[in-house]
N, CA and C of each residue as an Amber inpcrd file, in Angstrom:
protein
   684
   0.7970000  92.1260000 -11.3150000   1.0840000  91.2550000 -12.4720000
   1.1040000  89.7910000 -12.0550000   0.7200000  88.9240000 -12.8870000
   0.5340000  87.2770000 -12.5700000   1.9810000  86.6280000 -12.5930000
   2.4800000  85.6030000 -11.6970000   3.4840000  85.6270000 -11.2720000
   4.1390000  84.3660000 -12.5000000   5.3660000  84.8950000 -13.2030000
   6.1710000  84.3310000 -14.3290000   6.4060000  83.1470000 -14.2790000
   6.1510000  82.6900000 -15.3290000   6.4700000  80.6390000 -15.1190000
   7.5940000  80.2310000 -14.0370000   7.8380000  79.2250000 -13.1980000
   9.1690000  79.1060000 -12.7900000   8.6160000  79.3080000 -11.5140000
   8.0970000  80.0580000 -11.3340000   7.8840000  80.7470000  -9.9620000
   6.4470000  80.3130000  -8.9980000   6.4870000  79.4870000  -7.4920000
   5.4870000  78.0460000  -7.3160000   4.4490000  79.4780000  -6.6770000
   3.6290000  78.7000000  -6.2040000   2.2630000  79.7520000  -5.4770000
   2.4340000  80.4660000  -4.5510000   3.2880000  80.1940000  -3.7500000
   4.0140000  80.2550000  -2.1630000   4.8550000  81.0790000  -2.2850000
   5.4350000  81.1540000  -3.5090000   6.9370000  82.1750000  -3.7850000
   6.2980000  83.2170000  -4.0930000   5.1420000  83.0210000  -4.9690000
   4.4760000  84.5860000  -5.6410000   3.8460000  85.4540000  -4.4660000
   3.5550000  84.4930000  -3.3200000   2.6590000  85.0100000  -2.4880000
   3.7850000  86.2200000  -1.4060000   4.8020000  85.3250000  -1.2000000
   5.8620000  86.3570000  -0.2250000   6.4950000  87.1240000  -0.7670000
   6.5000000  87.1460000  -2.3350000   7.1700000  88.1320000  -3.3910000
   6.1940000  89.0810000  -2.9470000   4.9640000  89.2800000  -3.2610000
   3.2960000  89.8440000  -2.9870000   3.6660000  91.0830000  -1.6210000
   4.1180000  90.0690000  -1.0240000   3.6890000  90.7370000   0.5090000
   5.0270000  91.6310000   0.7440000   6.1340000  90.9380000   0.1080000
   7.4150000  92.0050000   0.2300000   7.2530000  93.0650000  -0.2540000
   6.9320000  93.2650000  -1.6050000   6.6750000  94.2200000  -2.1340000
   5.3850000  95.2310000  -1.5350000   4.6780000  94.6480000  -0.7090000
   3.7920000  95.6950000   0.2640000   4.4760000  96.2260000   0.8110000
   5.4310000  95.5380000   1.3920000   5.9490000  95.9240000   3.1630000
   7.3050000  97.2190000   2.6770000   7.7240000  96.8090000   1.4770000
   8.8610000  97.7950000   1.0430000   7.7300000  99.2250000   0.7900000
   7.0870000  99.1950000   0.2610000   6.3780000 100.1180000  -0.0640000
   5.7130000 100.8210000   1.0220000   4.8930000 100.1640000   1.9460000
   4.4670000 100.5090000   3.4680000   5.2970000 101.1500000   3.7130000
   6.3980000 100.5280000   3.8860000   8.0490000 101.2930000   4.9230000
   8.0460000 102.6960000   4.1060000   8.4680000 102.7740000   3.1990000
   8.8750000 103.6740000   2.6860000   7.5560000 105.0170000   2.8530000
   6.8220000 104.7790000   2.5920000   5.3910000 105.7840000   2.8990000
   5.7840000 106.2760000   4.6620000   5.9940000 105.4770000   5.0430000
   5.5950000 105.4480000   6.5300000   6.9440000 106.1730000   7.1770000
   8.6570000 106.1450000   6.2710000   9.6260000 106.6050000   6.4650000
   9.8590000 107.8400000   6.6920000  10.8850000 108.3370000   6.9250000
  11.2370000 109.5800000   6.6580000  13.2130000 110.0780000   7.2540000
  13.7250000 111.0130000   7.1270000  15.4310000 110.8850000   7.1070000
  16.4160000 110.4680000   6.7780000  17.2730000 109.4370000   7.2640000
  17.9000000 108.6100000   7.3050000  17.2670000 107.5810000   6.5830000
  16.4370000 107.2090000   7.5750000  15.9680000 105.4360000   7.2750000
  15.1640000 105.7390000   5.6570000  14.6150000 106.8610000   5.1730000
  13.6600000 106.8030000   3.9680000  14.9620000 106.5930000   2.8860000
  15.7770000 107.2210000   3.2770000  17.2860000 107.3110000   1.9730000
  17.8540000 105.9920000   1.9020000  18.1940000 105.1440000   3.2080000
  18.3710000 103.9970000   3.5410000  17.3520000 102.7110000   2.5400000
  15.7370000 102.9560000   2.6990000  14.8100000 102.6140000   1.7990000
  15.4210000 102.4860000   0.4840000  15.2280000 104.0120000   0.0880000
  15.3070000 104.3240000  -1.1710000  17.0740000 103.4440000  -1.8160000
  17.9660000 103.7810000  -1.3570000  18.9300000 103.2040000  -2.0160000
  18.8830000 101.7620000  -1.7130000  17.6250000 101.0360000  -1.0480000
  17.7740000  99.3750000  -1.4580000  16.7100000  99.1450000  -2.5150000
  16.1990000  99.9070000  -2.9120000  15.3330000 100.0410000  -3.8900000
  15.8390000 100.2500000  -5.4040000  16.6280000 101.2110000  -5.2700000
  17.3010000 101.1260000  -6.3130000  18.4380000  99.9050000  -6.6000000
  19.1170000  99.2630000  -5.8080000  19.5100000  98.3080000  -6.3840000
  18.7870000  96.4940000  -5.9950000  17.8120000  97.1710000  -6.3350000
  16.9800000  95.7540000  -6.3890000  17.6570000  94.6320000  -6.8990000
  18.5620000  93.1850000  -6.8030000  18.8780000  92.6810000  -7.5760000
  20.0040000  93.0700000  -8.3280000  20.3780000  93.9100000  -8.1270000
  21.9840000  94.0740000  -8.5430000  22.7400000  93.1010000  -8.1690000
  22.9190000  92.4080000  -7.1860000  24.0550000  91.5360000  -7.1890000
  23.6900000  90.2780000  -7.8080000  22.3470000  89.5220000  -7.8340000
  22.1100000  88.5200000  -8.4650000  22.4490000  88.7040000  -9.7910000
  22.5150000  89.8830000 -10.2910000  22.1330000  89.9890000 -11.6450000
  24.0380000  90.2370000 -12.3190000  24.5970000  90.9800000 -11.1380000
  26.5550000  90.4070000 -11.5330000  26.4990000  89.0020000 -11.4630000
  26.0290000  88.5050000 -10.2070000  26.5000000  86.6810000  -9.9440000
  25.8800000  86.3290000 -11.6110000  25.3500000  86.8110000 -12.0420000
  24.8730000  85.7200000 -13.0380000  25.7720000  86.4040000 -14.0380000
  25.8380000  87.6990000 -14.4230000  26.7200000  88.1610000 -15.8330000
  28.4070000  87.6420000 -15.3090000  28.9450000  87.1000000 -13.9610000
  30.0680000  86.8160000 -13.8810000  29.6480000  85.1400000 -14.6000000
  29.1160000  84.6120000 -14.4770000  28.7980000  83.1360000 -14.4540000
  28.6700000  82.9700000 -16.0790000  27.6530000  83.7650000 -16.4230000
  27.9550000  83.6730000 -17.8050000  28.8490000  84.2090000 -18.6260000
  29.9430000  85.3540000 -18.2510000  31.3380000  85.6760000 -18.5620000
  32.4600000  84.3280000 -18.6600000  32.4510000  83.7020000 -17.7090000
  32.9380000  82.4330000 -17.6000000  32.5480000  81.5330000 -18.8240000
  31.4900000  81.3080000 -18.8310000  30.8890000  80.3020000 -19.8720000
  30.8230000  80.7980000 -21.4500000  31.1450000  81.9190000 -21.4480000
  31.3910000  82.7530000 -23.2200000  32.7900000  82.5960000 -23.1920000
  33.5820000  83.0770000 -22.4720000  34.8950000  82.9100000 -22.7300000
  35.1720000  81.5390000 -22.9640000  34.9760000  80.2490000 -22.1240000
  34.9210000  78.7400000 -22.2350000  35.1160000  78.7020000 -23.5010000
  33.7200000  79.0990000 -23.9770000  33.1180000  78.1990000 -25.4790000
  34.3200000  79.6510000 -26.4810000  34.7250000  80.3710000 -26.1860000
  35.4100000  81.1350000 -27.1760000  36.7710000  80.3830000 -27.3570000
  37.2430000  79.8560000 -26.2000000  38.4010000  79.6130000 -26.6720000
  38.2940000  77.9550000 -26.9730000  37.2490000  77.1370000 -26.8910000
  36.9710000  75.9310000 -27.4610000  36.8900000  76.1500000 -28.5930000
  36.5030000  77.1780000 -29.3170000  36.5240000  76.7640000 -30.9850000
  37.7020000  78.3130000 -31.4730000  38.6570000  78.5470000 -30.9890000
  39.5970000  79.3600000 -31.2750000  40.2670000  78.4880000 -32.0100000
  41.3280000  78.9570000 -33.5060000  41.6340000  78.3520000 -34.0880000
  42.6030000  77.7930000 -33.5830000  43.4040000  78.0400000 -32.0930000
  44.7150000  77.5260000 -31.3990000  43.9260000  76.4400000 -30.4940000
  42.3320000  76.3660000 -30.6560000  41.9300000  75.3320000 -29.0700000
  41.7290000  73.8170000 -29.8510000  41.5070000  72.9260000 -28.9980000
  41.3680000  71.5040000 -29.5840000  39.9430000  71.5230000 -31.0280000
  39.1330000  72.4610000 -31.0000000  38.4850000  72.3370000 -31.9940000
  39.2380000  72.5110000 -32.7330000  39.9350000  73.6540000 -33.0990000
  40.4700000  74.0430000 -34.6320000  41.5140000  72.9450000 -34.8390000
  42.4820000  72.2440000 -33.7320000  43.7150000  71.4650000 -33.9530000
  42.3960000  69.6970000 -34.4490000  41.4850000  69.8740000 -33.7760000
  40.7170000  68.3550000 -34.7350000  40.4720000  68.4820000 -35.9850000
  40.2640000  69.8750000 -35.8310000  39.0180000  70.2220000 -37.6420000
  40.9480000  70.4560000 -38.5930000  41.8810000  70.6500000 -38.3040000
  42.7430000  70.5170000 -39.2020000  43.5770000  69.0810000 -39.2980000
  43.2050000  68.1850000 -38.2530000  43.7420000  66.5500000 -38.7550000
  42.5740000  66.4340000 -39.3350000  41.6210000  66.7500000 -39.5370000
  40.4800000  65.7360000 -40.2660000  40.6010000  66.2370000 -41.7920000
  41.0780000  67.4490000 -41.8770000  42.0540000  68.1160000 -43.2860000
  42.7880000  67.0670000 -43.5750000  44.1580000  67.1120000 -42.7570000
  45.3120000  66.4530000 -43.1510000  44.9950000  65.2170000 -43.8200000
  43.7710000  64.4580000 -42.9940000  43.2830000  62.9770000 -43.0790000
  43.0630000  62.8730000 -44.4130000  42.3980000  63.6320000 -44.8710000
  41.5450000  63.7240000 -46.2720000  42.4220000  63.6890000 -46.7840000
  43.7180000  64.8250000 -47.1990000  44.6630000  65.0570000 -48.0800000
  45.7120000  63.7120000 -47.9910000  45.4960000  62.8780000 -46.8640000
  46.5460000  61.8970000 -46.6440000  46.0070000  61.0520000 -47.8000000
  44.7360000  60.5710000 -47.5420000  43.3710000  59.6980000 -48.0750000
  44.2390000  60.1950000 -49.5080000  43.8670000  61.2740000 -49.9350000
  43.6340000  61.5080000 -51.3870000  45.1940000  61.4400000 -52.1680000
  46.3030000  61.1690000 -51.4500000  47.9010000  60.6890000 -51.6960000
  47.6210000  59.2510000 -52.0840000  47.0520000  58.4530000 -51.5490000
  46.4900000  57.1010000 -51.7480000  46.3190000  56.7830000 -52.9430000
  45.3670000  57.4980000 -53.0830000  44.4870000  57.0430000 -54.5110000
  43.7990000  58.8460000 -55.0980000  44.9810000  59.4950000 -55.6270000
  44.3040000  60.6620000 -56.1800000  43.3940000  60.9680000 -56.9880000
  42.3230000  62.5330000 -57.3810000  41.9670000  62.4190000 -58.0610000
  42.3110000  62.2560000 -59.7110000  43.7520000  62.0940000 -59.7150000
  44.3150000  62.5070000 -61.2820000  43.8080000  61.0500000 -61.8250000
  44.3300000  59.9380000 -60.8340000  44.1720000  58.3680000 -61.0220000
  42.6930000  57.8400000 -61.7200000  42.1740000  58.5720000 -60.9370000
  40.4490000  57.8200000 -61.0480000  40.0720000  58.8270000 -62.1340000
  40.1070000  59.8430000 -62.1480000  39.2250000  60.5460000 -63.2940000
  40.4030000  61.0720000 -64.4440000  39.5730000  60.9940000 -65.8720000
  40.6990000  61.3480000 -67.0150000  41.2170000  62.6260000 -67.0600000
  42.5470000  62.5230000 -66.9430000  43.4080000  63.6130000 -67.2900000
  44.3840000  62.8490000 -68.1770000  45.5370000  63.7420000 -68.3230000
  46.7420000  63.5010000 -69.2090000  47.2300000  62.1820000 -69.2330000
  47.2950000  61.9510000 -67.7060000  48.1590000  60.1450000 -67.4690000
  47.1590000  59.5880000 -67.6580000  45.9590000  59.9220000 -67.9390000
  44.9880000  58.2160000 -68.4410000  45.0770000  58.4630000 -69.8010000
  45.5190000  59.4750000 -70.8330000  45.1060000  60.0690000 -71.9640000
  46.7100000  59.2830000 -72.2460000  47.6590000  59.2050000 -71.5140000
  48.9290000  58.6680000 -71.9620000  49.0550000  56.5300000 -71.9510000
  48.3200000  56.3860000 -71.4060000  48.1060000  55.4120000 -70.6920000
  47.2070000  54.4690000 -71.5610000  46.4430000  55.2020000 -72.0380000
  45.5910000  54.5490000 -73.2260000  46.3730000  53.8570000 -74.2620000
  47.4200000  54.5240000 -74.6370000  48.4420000  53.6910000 -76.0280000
  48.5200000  52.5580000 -75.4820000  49.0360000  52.5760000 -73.9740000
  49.2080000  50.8790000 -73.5820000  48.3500000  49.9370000 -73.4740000
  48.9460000  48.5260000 -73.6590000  48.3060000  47.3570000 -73.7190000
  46.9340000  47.8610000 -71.7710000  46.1000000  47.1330000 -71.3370000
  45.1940000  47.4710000 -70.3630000  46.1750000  46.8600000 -69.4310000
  46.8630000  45.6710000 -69.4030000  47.2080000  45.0670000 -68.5450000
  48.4360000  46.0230000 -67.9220000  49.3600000  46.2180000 -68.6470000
  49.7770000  47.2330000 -68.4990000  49.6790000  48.8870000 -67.9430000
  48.9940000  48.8600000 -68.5230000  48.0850000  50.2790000 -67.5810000
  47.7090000  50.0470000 -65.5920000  47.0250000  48.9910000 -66.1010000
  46.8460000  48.6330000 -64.9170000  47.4690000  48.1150000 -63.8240000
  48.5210000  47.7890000 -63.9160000  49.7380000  47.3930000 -62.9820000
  50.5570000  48.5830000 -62.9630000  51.0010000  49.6370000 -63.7830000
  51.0040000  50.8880000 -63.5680000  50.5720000  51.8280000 -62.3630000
  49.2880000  51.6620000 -62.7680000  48.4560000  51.9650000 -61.7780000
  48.3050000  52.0100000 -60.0480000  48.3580000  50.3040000 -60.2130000
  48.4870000  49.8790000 -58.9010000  49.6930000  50.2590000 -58.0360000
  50.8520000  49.7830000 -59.1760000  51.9990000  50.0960000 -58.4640000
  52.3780000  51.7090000 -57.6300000  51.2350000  52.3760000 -58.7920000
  51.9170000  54.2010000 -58.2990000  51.0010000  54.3760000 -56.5970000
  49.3400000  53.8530000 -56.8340000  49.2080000  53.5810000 -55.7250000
  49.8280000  52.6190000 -54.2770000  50.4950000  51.6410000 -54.7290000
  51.2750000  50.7870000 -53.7850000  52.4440000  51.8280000 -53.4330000
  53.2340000  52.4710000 -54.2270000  54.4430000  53.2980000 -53.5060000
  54.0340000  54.3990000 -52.6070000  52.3050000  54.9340000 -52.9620000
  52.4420000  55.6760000 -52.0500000  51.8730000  55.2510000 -50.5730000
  51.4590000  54.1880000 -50.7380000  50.1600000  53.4150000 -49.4340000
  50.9620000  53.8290000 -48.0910000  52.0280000  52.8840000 -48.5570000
  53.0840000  52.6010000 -47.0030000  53.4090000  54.0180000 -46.3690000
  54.0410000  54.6950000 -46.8830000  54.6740000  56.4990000 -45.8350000
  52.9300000  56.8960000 -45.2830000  51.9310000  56.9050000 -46.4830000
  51.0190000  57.4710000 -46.1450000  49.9300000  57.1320000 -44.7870000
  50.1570000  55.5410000 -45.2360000  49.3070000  54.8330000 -44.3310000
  49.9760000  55.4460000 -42.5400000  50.9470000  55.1200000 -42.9190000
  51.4940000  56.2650000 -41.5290000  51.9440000  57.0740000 -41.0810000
  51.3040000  57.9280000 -41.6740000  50.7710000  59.3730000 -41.4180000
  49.1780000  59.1170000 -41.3780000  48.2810000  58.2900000 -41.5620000
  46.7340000  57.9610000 -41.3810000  47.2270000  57.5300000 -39.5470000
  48.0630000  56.7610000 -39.3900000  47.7140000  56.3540000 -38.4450000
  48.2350000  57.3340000 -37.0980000  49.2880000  58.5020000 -37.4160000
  49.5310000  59.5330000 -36.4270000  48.0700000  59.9260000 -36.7080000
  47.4470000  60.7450000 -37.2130000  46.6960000  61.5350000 -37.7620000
  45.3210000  60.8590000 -36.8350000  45.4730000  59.8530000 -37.5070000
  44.0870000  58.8510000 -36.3680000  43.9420000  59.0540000 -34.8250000
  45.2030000  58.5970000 -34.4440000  46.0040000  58.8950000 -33.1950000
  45.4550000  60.1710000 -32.3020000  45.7370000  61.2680000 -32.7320000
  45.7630000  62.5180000 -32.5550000  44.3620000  62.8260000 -32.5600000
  43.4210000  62.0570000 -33.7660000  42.0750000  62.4300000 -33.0000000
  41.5320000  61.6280000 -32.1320000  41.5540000  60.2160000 -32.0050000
  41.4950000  59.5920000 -31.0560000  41.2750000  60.7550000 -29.2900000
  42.8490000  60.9980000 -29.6360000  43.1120000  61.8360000 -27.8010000
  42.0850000  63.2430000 -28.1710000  41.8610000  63.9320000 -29.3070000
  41.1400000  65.2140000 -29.1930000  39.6640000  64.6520000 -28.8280000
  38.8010000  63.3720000 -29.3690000  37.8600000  63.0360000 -29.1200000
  37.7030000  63.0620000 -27.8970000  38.5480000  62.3070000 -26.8070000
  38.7110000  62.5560000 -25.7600000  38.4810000  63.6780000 -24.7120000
  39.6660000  64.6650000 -25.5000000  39.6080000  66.1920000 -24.6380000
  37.7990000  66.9350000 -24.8060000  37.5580000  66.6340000 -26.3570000
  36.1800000  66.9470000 -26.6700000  35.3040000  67.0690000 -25.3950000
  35.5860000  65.7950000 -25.1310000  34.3190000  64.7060000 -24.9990000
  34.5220000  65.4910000 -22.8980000  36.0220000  65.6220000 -22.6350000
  36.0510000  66.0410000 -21.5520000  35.6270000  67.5190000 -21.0420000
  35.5690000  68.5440000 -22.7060000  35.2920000  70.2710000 -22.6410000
  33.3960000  70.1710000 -22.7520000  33.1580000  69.3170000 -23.4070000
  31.7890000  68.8310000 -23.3220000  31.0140000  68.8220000 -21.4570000
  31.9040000  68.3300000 -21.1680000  31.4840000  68.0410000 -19.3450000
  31.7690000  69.2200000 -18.7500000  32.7040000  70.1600000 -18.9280000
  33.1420000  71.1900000 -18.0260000  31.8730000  72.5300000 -18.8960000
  31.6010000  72.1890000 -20.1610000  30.6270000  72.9560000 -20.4010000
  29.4350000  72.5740000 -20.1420000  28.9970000  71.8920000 -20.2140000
  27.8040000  71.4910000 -19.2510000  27.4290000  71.8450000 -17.5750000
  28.9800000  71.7580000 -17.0200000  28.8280000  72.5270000 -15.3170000
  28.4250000  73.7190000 -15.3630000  29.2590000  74.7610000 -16.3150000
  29.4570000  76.0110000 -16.6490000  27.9720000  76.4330000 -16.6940000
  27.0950000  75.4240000 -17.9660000  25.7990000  75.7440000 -17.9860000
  24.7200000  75.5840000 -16.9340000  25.0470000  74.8380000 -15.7400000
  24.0350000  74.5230000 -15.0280000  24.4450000  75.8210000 -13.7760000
  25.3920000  76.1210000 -13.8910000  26.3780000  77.3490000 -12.8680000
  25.4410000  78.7510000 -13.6450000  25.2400000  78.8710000 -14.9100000
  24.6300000  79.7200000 -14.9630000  23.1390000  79.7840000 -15.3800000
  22.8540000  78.7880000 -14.9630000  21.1410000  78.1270000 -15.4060000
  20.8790000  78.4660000 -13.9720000  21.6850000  78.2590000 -12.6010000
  21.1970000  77.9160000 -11.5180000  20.8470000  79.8060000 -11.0090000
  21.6090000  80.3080000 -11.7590000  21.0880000  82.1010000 -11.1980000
  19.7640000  82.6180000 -11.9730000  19.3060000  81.3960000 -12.8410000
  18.0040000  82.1830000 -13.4380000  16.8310000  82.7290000 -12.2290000
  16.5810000  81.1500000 -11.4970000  15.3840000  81.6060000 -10.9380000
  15.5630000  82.9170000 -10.2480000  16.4690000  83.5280000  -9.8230000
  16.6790000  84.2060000  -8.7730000  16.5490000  85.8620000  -9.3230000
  17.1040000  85.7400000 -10.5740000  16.7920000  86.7070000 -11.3430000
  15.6230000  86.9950000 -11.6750000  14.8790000  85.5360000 -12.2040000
  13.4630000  85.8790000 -12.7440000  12.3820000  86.4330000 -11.3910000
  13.1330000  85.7540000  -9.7480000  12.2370000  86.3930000  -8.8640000
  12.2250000  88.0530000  -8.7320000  13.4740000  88.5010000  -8.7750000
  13.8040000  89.7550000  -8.6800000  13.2250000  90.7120000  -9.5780000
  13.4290000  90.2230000 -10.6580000  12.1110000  90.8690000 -11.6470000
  10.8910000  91.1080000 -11.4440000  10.2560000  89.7730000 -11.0740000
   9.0850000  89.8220000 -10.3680000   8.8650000  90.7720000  -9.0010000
   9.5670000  90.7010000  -8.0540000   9.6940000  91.2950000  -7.1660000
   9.8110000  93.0060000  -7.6310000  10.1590000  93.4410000  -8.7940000
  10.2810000  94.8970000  -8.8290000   9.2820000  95.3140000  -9.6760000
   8.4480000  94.5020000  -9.9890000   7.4090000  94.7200000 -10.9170000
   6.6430000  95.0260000 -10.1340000   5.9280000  93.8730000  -8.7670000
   4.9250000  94.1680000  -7.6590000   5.6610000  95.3620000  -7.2010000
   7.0170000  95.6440000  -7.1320000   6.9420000  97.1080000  -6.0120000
   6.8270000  98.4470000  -6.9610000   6.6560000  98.1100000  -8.0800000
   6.7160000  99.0620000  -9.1920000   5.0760000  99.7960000  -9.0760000
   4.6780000  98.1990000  -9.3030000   2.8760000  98.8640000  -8.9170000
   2.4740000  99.3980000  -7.8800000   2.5500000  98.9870000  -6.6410000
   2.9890000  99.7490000  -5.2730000   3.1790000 101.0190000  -5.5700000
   4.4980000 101.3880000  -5.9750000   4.8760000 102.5950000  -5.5160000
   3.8440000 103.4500000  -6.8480000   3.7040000 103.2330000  -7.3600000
   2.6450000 103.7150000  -8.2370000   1.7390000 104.3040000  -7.8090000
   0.9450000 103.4850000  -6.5770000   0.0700000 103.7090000  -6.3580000
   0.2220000 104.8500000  -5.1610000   1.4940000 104.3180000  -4.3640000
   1.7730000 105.2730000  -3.3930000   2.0110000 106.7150000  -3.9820000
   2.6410000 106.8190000  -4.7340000   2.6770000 108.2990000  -5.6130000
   1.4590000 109.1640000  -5.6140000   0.6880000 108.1540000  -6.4950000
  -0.7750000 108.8740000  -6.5240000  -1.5180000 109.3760000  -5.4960000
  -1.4950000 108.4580000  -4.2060000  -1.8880000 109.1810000  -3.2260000
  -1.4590000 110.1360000  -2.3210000   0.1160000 110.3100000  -2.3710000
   0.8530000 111.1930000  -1.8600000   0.6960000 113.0160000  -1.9600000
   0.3140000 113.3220000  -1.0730000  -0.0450000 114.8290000  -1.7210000
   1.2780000 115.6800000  -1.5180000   2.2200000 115.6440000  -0.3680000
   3.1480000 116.0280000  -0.1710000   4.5610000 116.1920000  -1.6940000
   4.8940000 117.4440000  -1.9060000   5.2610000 117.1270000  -3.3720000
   6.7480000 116.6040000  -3.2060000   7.9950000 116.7010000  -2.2800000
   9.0530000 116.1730000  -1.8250000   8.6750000 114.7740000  -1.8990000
   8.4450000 114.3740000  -1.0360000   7.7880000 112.8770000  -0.6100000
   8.0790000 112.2160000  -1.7150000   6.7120000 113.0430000  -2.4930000
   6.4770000 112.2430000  -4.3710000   7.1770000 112.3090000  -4.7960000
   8.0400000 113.1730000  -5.2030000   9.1030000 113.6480000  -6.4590000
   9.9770000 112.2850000  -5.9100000  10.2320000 112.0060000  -4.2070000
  11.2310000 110.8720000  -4.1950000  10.7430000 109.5790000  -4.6210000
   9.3040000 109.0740000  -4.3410000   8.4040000 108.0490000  -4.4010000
   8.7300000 107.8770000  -6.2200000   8.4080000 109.1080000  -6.6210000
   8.5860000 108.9960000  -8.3280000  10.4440000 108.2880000  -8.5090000
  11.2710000 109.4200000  -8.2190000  12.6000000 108.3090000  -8.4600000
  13.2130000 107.1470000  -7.8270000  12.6850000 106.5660000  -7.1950000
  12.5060000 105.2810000  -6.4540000  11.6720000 104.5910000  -7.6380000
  10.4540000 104.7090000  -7.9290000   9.8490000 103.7710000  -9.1200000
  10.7220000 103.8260000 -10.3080000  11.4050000 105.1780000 -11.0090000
  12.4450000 105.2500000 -11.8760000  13.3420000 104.4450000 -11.5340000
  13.9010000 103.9650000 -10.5780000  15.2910000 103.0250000 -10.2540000
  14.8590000 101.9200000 -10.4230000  14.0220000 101.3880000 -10.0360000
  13.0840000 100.4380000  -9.7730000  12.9470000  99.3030000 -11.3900000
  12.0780000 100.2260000 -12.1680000  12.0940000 100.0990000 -13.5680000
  13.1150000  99.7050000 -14.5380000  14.2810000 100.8350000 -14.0630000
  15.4750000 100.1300000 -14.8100000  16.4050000  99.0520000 -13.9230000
  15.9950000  98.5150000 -12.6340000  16.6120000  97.3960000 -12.5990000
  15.5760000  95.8940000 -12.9750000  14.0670000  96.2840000 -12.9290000
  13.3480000  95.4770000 -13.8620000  14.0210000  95.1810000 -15.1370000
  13.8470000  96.0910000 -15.7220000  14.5880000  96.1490000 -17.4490000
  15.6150000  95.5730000 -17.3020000  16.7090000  95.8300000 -16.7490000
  18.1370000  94.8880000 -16.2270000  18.1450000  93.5750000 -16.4250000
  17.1200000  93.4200000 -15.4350000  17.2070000  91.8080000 -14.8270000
  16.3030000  90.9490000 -16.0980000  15.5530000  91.3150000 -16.7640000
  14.6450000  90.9200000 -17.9970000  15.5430000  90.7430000 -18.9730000
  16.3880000  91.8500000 -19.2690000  17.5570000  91.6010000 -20.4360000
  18.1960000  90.8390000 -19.9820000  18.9710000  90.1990000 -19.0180000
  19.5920000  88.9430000 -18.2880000  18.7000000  87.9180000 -18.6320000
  17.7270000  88.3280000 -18.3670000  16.6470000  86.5510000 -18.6900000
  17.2360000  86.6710000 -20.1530000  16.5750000  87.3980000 -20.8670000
  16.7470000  87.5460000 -22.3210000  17.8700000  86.4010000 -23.1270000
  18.9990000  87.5400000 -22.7610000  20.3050000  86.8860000 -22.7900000
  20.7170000  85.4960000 -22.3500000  20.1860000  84.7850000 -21.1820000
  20.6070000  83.7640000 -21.1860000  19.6440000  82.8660000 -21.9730000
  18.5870000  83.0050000 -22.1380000  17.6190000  82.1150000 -22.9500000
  18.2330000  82.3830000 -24.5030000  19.1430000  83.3020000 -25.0130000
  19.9060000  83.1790000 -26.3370000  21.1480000  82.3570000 -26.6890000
  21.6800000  81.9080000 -25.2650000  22.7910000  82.2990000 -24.9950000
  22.8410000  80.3380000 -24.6300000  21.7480000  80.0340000 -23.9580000
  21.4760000  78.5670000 -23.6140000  20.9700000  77.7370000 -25.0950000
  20.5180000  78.4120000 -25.8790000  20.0010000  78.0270000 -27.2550000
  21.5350000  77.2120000 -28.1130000  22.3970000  78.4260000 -27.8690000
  23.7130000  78.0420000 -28.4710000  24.3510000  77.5880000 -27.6890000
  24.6680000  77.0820000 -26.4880000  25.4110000  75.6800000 -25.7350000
  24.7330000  74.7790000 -26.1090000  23.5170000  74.6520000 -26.1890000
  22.8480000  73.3690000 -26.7010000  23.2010000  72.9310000 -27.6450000
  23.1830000  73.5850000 -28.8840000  23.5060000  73.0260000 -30.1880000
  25.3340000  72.7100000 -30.0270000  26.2570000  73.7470000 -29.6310000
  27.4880000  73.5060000 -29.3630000  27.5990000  71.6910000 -28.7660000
């Protein structure tokens, strides 16, 4: 198979030749050392492929409890509530649009009305205005923390950006030994031998599949830190 974006000429080439030499060995094995083979075969990439589901465990939990309704998201997104409802103590909607008190308000002279008016807004300005300015306050410092969960998610992402290539080689790498042993099968006349050659390519396959759903996943998974 042609070697996956990401991956330079030089890398595809010793991926190439590993995957001979695992395959050679193993033909050429037998006892101990063929079982020895066989169980590094089967976990092709198993540990790259925890280092990376620990890395991105880290970085889901992060962003879970950044927008939990107890984390600094939910405590900003409810002053920017409060803000509004402070705002709208100011100058309500009853004031500006007709209801009852403009329907009462009408008998009076305008001038009247209108100093009314002002005044109900003037009693409430002052308490309110500060409570605008805790309220301000408070996002002020969350902008801050934001602005600081912003940076620690960004490490998080490059912590688990940095296990791609390694994954995507390993993939690669079990694909060339996939074809290999393929081929070694076929020529194998011995039926032991094969039957093992066959579940060695079976292990093989599903740690391909493994490590592909890991790519998968983080290319879904990097889509939504971005926009976050």
């Amino acid at each position: 198979p042609p070697a996956p974006k990401g991956i330079a000429t030089e890398e595809a080439e010793e991926l190439r030749a590993r995957a001979q030499a695992i395959a050679r060995q193993l033909e050429e094995a037998g006892g101990s050392k063929e079982l020895e083979i066989i169980d590094s075969v089967a976990s092709l990439g198993l540990q790259t492929q925890r280092q990376a589901a620990l890395e991105l465990g880290l970085l889901k939990a992060r962003v879970k409890d950044l927008f939990s309704r107890e984390g600094l998201t939910g405590q900003v997104t409810t002053d920017l509530v409060e803000l509004r409802m402070a705002l709208k103590q100011i100058a309500p909607p009853e004031l500006i649009h007709p209801g009852l008190f403009d329907r009462l308000l009408d008998i009076l002279p305008f001038r009247q009305r209108l100093l009314r008016l002002l005044e109900k807004i003037a009693m409430r300005y002052e308490p309110v205005s500060r409570q605008v300015v805790v309220i301000e306050t408070r996002l002020r410092e969350g902008r801050m923390m934001l602005t600081r969960d912003n940076v620690e998610l960004r490490k998080l992402y490059e912590r688990v950006e940095s296990q791609q290539p390694t994954v995507r080689k390993n993939a690669y790498l079990g694909e060339l030994l996939m074809q290999h042993l393929q081929e070694l099968m076929e020529r194998t006349a011995e039926p032991q031998k094969k039957e093992k050659i066959q579940n060695a390519l079976y292990d093989v396959a599903m740690r391909v599949q493994d490590l592909r759903t890991m790519e998968e996943v983080h290319s879904q998974f990097f889509v939504s830190i971005e926009m976050t």
